[in-house]
VEXKOL-867116 format. One record per atom (N, C-alpha, C, O, CB): residue in one letter; atom name; z, y, x. Coordinates in steps of 0.02 Angstrom, whole numbers. Glycine has a CB too. Layout:
N
+------+------+--------+--------+--------+
! code ! site !     zz !     yy !     xx !
+------+------+--------+--------+--------+
!    A !   CA !      Z !      Y !      X !
...
+------+------+--------+--------+--------+
END
This chain:
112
+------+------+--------+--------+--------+
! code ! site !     zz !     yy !     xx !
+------+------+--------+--------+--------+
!    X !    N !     74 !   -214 !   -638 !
!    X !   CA !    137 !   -179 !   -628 !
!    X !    C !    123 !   -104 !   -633 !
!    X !    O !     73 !    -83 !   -603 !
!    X !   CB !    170 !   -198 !   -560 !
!    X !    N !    174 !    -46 !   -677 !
!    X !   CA !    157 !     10 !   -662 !
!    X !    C !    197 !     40 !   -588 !
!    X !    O !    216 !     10 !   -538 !
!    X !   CB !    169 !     48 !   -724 !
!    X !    N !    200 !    111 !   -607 !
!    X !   CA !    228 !    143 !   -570 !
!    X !    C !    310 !    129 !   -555 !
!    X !    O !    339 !    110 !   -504 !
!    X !   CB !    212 !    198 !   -592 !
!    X !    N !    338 !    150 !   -637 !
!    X !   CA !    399 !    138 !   -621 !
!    X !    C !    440 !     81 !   -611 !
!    X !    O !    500 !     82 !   -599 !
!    X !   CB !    422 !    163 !   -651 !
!    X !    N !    404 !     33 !   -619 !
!    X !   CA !    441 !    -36 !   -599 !
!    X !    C !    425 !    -66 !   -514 !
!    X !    O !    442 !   -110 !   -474 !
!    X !   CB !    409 !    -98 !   -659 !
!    X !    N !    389 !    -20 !   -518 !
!    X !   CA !    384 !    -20 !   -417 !
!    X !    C !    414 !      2 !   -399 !
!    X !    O !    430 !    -15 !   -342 !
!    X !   CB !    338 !      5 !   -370 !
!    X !    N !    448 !     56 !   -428 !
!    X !   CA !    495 !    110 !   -375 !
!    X !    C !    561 !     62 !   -360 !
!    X !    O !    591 !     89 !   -313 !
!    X !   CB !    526 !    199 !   -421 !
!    X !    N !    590 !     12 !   -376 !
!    X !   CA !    660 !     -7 !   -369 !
!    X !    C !    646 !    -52 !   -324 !
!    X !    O !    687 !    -67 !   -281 !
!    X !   CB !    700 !    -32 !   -429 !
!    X !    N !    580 !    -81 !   -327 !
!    X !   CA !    553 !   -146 !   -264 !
!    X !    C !    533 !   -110 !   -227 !
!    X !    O !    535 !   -150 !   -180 !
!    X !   CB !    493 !   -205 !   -276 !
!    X !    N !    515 !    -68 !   -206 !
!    X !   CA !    524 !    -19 !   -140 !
!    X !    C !    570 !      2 !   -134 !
!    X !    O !    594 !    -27 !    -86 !
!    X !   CB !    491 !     32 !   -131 !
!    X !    N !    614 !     47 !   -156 !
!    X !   CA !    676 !     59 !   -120 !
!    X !    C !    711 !      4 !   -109 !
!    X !    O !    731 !      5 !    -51 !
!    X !   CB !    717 !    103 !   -149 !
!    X !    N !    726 !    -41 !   -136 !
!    X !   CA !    766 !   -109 !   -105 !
!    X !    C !    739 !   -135 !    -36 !
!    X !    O !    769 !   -144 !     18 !
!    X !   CB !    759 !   -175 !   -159 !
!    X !    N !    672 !   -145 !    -54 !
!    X !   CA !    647 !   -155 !     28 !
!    X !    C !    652 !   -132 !     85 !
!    X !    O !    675 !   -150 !    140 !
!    X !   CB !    601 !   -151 !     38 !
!    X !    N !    614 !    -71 !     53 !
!    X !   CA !    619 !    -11 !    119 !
!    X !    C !    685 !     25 !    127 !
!    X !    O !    704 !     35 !    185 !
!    X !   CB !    564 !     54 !    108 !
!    X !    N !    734 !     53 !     59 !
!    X !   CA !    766 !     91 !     86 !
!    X !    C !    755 !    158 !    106 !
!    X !    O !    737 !    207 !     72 !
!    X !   CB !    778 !     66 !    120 !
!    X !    N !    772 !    153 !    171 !
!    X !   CA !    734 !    225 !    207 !
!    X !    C !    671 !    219 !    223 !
!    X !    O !    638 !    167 !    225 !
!    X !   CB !    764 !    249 !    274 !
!    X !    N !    645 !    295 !    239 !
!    X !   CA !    587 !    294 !    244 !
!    X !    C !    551 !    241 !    295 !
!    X !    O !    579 !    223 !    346 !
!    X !   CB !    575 !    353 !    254 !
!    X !    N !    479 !    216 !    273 !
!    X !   CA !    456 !    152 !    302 !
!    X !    C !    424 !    161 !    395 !
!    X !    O !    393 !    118 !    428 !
!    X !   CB !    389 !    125 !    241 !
!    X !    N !    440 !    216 !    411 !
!    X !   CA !    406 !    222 !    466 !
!    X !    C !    463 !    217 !    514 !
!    X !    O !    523 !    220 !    501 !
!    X !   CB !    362 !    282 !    469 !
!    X !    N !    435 !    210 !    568 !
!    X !   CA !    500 !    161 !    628 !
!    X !    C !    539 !    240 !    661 !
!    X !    O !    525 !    296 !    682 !
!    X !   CB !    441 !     94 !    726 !
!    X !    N !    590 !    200 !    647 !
!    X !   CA !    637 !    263 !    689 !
!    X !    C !    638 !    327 !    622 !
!    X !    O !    699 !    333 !    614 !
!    X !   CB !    582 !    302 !    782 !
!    X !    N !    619 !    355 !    592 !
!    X !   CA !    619 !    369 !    516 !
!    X !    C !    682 !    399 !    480 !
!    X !    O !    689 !    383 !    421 !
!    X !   CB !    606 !    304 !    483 !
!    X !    N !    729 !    441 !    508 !
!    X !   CA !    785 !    419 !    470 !
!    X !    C !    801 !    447 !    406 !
!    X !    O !    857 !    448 !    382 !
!    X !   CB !    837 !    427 !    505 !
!    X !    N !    739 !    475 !    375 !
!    X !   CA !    756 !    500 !    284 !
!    X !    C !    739 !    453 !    236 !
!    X !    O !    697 !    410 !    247 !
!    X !   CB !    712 !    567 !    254 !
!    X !    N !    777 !    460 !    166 !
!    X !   CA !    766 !    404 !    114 !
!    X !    C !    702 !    428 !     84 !
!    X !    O !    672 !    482 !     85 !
!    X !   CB !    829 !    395 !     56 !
!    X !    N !    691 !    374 !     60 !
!    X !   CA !    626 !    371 !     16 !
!    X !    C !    635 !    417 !    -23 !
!    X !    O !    692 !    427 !    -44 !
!    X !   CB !    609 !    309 !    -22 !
!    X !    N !    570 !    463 !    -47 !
!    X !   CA !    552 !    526 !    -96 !
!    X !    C !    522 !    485 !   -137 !
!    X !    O !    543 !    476 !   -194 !
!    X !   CB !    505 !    593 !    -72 !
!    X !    N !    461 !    450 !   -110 !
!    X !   CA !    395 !    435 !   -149 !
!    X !    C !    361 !    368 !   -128 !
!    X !    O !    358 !    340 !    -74 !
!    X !   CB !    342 !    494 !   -139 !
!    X !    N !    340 !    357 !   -175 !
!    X !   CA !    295 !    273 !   -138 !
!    X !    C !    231 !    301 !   -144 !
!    X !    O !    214 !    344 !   -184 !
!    X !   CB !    297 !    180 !   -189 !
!    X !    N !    200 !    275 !   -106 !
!    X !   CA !    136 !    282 !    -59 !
!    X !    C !     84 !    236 !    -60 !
!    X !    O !     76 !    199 !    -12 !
!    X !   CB !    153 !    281 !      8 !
!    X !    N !     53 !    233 !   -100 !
!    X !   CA !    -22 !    176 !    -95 !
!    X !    C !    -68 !    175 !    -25 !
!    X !    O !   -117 !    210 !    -15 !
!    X !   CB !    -85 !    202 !   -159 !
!    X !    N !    -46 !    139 !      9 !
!    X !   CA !    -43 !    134 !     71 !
!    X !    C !   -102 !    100 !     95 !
!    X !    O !   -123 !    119 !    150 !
!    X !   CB !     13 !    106 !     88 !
!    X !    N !   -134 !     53 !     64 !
!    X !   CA !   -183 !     11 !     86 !
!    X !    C !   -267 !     33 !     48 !
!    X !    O !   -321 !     44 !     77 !
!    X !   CB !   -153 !    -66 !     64 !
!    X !    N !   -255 !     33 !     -1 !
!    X !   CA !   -296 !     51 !    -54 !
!    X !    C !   -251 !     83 !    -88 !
!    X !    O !   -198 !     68 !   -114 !
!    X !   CB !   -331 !     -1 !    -90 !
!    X !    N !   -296 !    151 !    -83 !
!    X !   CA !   -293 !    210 !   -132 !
!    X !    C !   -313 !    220 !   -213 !
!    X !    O !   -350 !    182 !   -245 !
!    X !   CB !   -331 !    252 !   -101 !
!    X !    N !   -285 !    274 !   -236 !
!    X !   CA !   -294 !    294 !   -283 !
!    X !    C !   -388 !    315 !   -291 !
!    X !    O !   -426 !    295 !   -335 !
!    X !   CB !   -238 !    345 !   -286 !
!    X !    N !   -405 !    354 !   -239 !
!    X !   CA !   -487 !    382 !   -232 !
!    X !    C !   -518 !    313 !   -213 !
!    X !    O !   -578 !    315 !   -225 !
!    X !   CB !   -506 !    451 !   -161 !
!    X !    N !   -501 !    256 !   -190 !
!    X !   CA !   -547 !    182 !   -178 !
!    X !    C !   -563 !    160 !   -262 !
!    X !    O !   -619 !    145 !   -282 !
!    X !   CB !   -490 !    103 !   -128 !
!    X !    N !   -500 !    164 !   -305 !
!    X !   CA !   -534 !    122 !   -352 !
!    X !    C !   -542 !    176 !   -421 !
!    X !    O !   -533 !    161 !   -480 !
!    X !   CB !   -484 !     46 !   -367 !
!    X !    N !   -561 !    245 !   -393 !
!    X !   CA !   -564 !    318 !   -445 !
!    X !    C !   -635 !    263 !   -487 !
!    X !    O !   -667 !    216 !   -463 !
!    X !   CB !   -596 !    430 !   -389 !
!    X !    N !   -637 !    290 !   -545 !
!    X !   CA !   -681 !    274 !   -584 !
!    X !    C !   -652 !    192 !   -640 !
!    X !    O !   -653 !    187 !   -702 !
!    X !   CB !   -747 !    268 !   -528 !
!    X !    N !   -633 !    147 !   -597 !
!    X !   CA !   -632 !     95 !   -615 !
!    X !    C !   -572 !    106 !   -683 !
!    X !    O !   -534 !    153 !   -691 !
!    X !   CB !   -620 !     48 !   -551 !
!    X !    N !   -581 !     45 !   -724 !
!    X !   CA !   -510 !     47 !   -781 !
!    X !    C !   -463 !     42 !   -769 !
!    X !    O !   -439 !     -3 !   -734 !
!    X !   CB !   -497 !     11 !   -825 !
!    X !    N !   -428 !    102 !   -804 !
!    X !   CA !   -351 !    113 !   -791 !
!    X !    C !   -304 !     52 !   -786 !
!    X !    O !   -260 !     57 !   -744 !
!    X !   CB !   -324 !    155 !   -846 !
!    X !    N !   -304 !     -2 !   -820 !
!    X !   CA !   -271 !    -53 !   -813 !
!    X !    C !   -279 !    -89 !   -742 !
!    X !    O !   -234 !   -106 !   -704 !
!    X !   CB !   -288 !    -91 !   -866 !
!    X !    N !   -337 !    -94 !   -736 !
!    X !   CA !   -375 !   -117 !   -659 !
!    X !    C !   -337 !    -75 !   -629 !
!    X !    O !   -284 !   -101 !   -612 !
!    X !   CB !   -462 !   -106 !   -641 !
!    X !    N !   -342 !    -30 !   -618 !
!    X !   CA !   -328 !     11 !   -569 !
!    X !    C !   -256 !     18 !   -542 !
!    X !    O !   -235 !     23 !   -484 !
!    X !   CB !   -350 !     68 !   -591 !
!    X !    N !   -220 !     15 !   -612 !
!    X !   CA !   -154 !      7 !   -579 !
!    X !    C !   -125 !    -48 !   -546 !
!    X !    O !    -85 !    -44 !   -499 !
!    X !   CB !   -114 !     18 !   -618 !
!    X !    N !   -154 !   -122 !   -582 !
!    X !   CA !   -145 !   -175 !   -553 !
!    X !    C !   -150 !   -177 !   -472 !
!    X !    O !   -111 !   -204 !   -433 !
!    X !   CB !   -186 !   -214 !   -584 !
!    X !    N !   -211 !   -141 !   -457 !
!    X !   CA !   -238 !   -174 !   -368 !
!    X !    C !   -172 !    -94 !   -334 !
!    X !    O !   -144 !   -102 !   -280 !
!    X !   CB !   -384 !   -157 !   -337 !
!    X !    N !   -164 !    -46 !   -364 !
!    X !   CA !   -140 !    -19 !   -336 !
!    X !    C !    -30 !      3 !   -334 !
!    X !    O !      5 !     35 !   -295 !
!    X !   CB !   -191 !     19 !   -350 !
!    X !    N !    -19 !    -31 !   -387 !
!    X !   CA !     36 !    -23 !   -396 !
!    X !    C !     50 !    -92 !   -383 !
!    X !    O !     83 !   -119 !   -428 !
!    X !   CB !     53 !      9 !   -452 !
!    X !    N !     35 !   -126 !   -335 !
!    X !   CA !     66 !   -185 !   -303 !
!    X !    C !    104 !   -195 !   -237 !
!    X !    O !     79 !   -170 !   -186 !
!    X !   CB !     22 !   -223 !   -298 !
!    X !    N !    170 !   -233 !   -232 !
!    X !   CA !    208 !   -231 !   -175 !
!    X !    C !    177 !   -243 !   -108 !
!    X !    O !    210 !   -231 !    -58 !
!    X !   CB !    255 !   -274 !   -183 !
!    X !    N !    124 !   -263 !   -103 !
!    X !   CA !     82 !   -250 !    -61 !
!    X !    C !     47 !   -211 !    -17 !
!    X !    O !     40 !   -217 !     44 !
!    X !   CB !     65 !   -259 !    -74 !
!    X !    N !     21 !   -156 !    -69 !
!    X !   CA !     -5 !   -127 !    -52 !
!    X !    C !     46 !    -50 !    -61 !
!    X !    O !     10 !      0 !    -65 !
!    X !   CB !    -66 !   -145 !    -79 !
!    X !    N !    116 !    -34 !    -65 !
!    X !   CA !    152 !     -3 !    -77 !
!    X !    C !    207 !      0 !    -24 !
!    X !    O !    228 !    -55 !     -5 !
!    X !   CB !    162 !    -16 !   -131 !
!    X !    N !    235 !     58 !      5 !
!    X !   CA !    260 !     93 !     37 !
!    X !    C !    304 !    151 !     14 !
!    X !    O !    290 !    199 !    -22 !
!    X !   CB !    219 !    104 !     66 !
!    X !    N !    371 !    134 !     51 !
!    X !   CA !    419 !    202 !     24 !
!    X !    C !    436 !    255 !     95 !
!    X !    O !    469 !    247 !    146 !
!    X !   CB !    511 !    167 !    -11 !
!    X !    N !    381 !    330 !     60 !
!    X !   CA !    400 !    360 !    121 !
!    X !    C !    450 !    434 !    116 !
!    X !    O !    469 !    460 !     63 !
!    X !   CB !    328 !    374 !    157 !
!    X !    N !    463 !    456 !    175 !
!    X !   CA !    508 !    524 !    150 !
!    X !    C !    431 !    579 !    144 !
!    X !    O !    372 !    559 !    143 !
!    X !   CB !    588 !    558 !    229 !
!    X !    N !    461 !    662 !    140 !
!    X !   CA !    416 !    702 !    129 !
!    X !    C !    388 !    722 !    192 !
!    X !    O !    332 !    748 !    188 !
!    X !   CB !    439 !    751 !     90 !
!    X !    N !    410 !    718 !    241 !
!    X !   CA !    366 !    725 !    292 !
!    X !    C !    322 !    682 !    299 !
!    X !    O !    270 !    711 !    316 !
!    X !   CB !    392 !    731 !    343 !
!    X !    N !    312 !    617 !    294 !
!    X !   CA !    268 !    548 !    306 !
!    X !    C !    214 !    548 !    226 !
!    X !    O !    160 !    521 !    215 !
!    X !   CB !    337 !    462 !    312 !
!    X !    N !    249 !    582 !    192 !
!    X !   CA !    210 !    572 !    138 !
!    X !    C !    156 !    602 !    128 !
!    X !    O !    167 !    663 !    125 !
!    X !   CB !    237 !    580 !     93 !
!    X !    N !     66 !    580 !    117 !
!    X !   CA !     20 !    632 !    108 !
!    X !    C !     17 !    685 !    172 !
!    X !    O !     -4 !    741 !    158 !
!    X !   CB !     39 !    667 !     41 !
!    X !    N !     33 !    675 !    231 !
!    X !   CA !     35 !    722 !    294 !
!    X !    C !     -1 !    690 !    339 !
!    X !    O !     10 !    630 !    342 !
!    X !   CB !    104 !    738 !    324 !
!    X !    N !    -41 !    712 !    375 !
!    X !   CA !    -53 !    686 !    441 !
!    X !    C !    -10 !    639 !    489 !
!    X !    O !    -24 !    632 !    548 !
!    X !   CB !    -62 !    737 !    472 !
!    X !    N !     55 !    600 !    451 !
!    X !   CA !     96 !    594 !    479 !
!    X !    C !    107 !    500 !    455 !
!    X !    O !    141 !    457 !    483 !
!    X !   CB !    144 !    656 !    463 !
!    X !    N !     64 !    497 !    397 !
!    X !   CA !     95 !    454 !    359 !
!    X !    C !     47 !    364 !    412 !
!    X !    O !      4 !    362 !    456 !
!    X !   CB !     71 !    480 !    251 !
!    X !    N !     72 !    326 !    387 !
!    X !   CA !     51 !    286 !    421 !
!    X !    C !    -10 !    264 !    414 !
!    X !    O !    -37 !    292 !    367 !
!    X !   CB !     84 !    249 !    421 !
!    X !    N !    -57 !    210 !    452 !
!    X !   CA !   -145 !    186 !    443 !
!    X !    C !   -135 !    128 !    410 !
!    X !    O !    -86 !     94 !    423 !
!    X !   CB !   -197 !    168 !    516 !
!    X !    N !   -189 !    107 !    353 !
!    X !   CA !   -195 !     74 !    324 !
!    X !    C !   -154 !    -12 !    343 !
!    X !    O !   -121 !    -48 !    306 !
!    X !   CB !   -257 !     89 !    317 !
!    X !    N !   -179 !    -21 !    434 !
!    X !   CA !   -199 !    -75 !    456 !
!    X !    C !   -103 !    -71 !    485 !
!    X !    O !    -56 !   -110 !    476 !
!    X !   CB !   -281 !    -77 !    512 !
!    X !    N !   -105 !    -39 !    502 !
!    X !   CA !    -12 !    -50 !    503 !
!    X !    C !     21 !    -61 !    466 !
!    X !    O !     72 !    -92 !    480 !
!    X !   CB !     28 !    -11 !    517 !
!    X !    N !      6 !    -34 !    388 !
!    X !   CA !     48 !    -58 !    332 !
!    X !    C !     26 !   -118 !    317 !
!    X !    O !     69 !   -154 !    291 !
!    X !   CB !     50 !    -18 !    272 !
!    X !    N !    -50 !   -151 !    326 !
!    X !   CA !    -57 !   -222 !    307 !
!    X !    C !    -15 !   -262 !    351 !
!    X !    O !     23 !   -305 !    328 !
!    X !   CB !   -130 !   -245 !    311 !
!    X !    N !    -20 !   -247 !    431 !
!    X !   CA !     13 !   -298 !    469 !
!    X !    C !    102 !   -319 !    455 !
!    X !    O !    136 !   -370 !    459 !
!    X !   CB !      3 !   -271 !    542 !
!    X !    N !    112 !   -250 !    437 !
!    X !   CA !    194 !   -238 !    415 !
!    X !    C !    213 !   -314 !    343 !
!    X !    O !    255 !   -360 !    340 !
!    X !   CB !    201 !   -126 !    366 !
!    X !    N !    162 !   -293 !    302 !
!    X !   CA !    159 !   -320 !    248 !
!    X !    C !    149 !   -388 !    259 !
!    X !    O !    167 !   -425 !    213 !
!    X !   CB !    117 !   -291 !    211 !
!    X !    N !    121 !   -416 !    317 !
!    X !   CA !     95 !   -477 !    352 !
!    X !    C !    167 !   -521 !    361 !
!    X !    O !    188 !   -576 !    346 !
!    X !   CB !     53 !   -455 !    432 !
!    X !    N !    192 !   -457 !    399 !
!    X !   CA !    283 !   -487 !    433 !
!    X !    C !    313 !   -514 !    372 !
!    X !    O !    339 !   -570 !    371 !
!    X !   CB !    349 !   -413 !    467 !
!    X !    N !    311 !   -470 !    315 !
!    X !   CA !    376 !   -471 !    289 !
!    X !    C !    370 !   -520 !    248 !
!    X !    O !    418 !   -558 !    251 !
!    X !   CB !    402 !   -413 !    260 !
!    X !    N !    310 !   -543 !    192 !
!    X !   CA !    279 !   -559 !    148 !
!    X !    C !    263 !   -625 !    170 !
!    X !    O !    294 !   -674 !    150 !
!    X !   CB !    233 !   -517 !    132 !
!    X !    N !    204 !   -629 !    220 !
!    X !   CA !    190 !   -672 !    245 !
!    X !    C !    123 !   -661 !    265 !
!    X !    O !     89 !   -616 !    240 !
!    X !   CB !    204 !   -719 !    213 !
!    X !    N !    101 !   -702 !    312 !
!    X !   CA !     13 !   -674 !    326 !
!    X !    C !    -31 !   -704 !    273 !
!    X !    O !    -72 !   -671 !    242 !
!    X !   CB !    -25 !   -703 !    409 !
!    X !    N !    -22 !   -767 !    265 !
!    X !   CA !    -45 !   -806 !    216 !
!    X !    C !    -72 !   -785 !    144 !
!    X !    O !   -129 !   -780 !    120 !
!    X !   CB !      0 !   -842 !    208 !
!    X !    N !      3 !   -772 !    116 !
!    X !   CA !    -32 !   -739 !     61 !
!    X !    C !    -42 !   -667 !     32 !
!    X !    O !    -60 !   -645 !    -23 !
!    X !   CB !    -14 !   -765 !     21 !
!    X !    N !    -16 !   -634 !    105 !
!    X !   CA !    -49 !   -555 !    100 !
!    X !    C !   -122 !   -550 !     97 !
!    X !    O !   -156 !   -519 !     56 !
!    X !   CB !    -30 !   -509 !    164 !
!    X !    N !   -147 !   -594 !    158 !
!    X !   CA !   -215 !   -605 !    167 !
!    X !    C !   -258 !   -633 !    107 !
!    X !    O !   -308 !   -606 !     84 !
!    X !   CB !   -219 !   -647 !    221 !
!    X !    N !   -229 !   -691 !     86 !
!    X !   CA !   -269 !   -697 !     24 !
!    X !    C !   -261 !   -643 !    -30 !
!    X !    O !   -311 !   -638 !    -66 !
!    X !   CB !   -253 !   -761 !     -7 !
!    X !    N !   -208 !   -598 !    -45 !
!    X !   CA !   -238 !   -552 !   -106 !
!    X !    C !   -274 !   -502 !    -87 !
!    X !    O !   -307 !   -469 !   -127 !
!    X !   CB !   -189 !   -522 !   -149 !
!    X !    N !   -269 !   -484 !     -1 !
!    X !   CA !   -310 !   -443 !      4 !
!    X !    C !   -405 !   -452 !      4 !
!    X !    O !   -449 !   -410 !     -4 !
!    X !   CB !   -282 !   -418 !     56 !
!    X !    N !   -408 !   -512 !     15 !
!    X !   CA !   -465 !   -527 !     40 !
!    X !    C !   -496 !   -534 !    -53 !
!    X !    O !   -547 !   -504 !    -71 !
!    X !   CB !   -462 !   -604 !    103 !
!    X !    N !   -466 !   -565 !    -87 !
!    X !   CA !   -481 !   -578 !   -181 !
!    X !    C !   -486 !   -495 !   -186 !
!    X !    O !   -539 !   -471 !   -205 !
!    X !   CB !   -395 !   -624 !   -248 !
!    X !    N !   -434 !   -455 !   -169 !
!    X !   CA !   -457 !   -391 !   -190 !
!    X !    C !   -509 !   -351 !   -160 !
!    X !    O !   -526 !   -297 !   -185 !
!    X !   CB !   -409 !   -355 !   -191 !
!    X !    N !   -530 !   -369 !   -119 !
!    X !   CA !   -611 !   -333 !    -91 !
!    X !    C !   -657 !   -363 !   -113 !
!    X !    O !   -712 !   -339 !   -103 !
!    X !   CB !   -631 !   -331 !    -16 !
!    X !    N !   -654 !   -414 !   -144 !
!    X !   CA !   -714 !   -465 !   -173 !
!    X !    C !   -739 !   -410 !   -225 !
!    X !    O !   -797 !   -393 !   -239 !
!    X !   CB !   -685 !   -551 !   -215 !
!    X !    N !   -661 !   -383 !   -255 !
!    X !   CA !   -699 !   -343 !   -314 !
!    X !    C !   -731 !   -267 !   -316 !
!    X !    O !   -751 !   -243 !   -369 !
!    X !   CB !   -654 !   -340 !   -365 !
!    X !    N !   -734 !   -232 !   -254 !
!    X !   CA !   -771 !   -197 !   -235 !
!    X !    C !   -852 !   -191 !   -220 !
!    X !    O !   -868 !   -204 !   -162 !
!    X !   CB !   -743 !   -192 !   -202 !
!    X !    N !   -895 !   -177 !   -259 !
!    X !   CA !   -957 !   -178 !   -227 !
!    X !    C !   -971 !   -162 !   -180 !
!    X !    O !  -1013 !   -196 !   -150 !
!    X !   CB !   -991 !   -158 !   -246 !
!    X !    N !   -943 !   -102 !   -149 !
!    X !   CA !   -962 !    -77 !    -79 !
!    X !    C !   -893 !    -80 !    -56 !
!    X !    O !   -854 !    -49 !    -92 !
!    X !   CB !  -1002 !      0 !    -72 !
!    X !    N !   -863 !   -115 !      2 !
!    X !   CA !   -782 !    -85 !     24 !
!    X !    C !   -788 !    -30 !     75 !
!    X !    O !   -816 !    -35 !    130 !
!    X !   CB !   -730 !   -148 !     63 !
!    X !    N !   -749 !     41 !     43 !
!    X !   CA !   -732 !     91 !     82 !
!    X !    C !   -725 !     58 !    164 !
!    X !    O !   -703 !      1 !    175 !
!    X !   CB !   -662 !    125 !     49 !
!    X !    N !   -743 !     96 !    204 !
!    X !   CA !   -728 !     93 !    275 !
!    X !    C !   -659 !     90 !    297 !
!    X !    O !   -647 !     65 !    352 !
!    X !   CB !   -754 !    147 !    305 !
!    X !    N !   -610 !    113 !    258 !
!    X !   CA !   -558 !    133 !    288 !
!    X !    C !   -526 !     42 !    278 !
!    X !    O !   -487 !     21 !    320 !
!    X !   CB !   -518 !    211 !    247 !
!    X !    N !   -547 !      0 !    223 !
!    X !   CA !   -510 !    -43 !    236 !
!    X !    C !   -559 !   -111 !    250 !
!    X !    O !   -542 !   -170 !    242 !
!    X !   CB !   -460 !    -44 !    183 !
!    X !    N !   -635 !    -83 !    277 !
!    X !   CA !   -653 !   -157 !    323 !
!    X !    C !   -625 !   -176 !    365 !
!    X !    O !   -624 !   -235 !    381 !
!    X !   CB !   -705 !   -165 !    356 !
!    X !    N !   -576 !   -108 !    409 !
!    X !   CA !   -534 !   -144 !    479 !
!    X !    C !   -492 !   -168 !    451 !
!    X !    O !   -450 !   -177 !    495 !
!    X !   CB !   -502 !   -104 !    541 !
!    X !    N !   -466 !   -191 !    390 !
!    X !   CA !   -404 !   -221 !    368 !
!    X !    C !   -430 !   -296 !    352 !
!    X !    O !   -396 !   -346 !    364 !
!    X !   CB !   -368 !   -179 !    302 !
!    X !    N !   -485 !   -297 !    327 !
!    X !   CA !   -520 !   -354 !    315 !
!    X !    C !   -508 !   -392 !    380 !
!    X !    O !   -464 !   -435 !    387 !
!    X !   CB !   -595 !   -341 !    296 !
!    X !    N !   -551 !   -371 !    429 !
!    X !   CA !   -591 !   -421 !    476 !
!    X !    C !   -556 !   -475 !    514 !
!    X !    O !   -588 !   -513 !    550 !
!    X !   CB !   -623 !   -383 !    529 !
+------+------+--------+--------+--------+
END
């Protein structure tokens, strides 16, 4: 999936911005789980796949966005847990760290 065919499955979802109590509309979606710098290097096709997925995607306003403000990895997985399901959030996340040689720190606590 690219970019712009994510943007309409996030705003339908989210709406307003994704953080609780929140009350501005979505600016921007947010690679929330795995980043853009986790899979830097890898092929562009790859890359967009693990990262432009409803999964791992978030619609936030400009304050939440890229700020000290924005949410932790492990809250947007659990969120994603609720809505999705645990089941098979968990399984794409767990297939998608397989393909990491080393997994960044930031998302072993999402693993475990």
């Amino acid at each position: 999936m690219n970019r712009a065919d994510l943007i309409p499955i996030i705003v339908e979802r989210d709406g307003l911005c994704w953080v609780a109590d929140c009350p501005n509309r979505i600016k921007d979606v947010h690679e929330a789980i795995v980043t853009r710098g986790d899979v830097q290097g890898w092929k562009p096709a790859k890359r967009r796949e693990i990262i432009f997925h409803p999964y791992n995607c978030i619609g936030l306003c400009d304050f939440h966005h890229n700020t000290e403000h924005e949410p932790k990895a492990l809250d947007v997985f659990n969120w994603m847990c609720g809505y999705y399901g645990r089941e098979v959030v968990t399984v794409w996340f767990r297939e998608l760290a397989r393909q990491f040689k080393v997994v960044p720190g930031r998302l072993k606590s999402v693993i475990r």
